[in-house]
C-alpha positions as CSV (number, residue, x, y, z in Angstrom):
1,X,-4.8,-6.5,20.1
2,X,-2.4,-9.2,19.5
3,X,1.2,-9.6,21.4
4,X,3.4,-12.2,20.5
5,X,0.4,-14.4,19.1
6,X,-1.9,-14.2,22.2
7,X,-4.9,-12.5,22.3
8,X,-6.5,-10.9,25.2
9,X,-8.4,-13.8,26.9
10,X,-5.7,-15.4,26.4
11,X,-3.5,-13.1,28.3
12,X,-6.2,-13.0,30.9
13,X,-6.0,-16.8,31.4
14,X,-2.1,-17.0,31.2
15,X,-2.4,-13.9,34.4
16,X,-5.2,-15.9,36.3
17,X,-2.9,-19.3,35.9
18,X,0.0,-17.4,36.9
19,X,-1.4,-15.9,40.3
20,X,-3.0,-19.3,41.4
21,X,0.7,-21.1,40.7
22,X,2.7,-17.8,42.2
23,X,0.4,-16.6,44.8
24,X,-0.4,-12.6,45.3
25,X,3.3,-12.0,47.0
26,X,5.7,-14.1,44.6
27,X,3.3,-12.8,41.2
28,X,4.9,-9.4,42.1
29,X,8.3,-10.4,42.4
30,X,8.0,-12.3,39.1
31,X,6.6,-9.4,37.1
32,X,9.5,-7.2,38.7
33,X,11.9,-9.8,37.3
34,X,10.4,-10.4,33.7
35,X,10.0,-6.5,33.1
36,X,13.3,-5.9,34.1
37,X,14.5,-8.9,31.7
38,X,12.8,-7.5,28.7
39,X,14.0,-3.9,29.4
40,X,17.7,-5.6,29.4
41,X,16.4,-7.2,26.1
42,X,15.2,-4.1,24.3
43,X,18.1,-1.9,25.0
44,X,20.7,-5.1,24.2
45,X,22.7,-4.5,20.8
46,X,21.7,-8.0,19.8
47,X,17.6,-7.4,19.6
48,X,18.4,-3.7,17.7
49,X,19.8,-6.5,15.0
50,X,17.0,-8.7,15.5
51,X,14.4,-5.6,15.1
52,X,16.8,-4.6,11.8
53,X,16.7,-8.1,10.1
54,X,12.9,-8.2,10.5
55,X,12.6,-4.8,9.2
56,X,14.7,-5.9,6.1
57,X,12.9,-9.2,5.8
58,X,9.3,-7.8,5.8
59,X,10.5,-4.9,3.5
60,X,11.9,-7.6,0.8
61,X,8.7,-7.7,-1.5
62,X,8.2,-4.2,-1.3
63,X,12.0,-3.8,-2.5
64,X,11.8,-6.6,-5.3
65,X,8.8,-4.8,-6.6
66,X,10.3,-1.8,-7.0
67,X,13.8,-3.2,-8.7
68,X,11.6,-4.7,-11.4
69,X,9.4,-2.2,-11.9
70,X,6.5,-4.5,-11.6
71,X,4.5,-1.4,-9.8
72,X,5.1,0.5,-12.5
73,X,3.8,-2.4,-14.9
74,X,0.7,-2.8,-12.8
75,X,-0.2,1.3,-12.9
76,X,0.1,1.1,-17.0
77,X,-1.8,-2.0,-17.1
78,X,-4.4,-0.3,-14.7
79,X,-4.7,2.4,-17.3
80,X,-4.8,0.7,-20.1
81,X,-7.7,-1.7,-18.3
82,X,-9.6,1.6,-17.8
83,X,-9.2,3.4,-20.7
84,X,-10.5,-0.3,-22.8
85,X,-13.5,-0.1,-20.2
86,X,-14.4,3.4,-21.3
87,X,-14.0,2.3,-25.0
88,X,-16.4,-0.4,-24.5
89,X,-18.9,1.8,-22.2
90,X,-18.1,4.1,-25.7
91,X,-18.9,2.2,-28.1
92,X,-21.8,0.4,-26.3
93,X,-23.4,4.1,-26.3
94,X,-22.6,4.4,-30.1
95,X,-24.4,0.9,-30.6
96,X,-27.6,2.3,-28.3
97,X,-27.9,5.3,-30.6
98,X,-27.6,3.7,-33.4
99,X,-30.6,1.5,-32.8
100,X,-32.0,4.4,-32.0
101,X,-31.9,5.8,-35.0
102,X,-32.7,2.6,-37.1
103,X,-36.1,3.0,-34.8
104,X,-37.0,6.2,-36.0
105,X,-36.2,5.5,-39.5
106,X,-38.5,2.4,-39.3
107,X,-40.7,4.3,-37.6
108,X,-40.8,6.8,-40.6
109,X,-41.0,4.4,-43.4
110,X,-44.3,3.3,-41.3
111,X,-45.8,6.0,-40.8
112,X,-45.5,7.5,-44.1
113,X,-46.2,3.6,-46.2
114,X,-43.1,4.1,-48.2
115,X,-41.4,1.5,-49.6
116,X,-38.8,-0.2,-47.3
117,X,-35.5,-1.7,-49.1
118,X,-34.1,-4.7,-47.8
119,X,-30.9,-3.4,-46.1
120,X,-29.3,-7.0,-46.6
121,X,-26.9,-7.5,-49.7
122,X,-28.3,-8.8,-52.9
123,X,-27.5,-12.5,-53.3
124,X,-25.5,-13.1,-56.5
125,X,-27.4,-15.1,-59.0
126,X,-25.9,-17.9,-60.9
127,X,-25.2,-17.2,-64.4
128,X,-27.0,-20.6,-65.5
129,X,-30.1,-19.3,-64.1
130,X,-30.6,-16.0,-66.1
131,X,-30.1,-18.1,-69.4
């Protein structure tokens, strides 16, 4: 609970202080007089414009966000942001299974001694040396 920018023990400190300065008879009076000040506050035309402008302020970013179309910007580049994650999750499972499988091929050309090519490209030979 926060009023006004004071917090509870704070409000219990600011009611002690007040009852030792006002005594038990005047603290009554005093509340009397400050409720009945803030009632004549709240209903007053001028804090209905005070409660409008904050209203107006607080709602400003909101407002600019949607004139731009930022939100919109951020939901599409939310998307996007997924839909590359599930590509990579994608293609990371592709990669797995395709280890996989060079594995098992291994595997067979091991356990059946056949001959294994070198899967790397042939270097070129220079023409100099075949002479």
């Amino acid at each position: 609970m926060n009023f006004l920018g004071i917090g509870p023990l704070e409000l219990v400190l600011f009611i002690l202080i007040a009852l030792v300065v006002l005594g038990p008879d005047d603290i009554v009076k005093f509340s009397k007089k400050l409720g009945g000040w803030m009632r004549n506050v709240r209903k007053s035309d001028t804090w209905e414009n005070v409660v409008k402008m904050s209203d107006e302020v607080r709602k400003i970013p909101q407002n600019l966000m949607d004139e731009t179309g930022i939100d919109d910007i951020k939901k599409d580049l939310t998307k996007t942001g997924k839909e590359i994650k599930k590509d990579f999750v994608d293609i990371e499972e592709f990669n797995k299974e395709l280890n996989r499988t060079k594995l098992d091929i291994e595997k067979n050309f091991a356990d059946k001694k056949i001959y294994k090519p070198d899967l790397e490209e042939p270097t070129k030979k220079d023409p100099e040396e075949t002479k």
